[in-house]
C-alpha positions in Angstrom: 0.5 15.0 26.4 3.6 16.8 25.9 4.3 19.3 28.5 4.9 22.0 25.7 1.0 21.9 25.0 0.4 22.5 28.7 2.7 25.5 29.0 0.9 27.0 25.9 -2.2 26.8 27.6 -1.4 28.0 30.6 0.6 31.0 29.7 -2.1 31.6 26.0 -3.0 35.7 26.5 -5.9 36.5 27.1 -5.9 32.8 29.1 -8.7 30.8 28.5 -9.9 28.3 31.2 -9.4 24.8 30.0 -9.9 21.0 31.3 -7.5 18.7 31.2 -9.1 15.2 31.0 -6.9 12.5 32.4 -6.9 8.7 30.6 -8.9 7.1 33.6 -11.4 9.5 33.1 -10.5 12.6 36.0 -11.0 15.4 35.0 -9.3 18.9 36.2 -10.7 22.5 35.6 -7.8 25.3 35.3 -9.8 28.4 35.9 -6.6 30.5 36.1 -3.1 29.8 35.0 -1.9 30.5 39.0 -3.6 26.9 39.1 -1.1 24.8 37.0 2.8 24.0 37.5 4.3 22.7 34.4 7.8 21.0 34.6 9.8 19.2 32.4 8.2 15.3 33.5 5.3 16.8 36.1 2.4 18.7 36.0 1.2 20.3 39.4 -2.7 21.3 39.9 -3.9 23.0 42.6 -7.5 22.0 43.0 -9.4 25.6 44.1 -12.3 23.5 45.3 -10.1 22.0 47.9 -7.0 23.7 48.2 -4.8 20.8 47.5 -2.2 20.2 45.5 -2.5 17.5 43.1 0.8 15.9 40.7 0.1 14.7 37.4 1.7 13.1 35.0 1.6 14.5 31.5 1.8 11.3 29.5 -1.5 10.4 31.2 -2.9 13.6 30.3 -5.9 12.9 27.1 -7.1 15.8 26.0 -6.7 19.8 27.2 -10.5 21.2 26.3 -11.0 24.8 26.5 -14.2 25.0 29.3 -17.0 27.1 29.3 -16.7 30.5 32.0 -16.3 29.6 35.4 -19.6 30.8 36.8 -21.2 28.2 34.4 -22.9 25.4 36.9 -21.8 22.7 34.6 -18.0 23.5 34.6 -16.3 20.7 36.3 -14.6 21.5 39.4 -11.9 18.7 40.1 -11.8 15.2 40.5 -14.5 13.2 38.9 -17.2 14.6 37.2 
């Protein structure tokens, strides 16, 4: 995915949470924009589940899916689903 769809998202007012889905099947819930980095060739997710930081790369990136509210017990939270 190209990073300029990723910066769109993440800076889009009012923000809308979104998943990005990863091409081996991850998924990774942004609830808030403070949870996505976007340079030029990396993508940097900090997981709010676990506090970690996670670096992606966006040509492995599939598909950027806007995600139902966050208090929603079905919204994914991370890693796998």
């Amino acid at each position: 995915m190209h990073v300029s769809v990723l910066r769109e998202a993440a800076r889009r007012q009012p923000f809308v949470p979104f998943t990005l889905r990863m091409n081996d099947g991850r998924e990774f819930y942004v609830p808030h924009p403070d949870y996505l980095a976007v340079a030029r060739r990396t993508v940097i997710y900090s997981d709010p589940a676990s506090d970690r930081e996670i670096f992606l790369e966006p040509v492995l990136i599939a598909s950027l899916e806007p995600a139902p509210p966050a208090n929603d017990a079905h919204a994914p939270t991370g890693d796998n689903p």
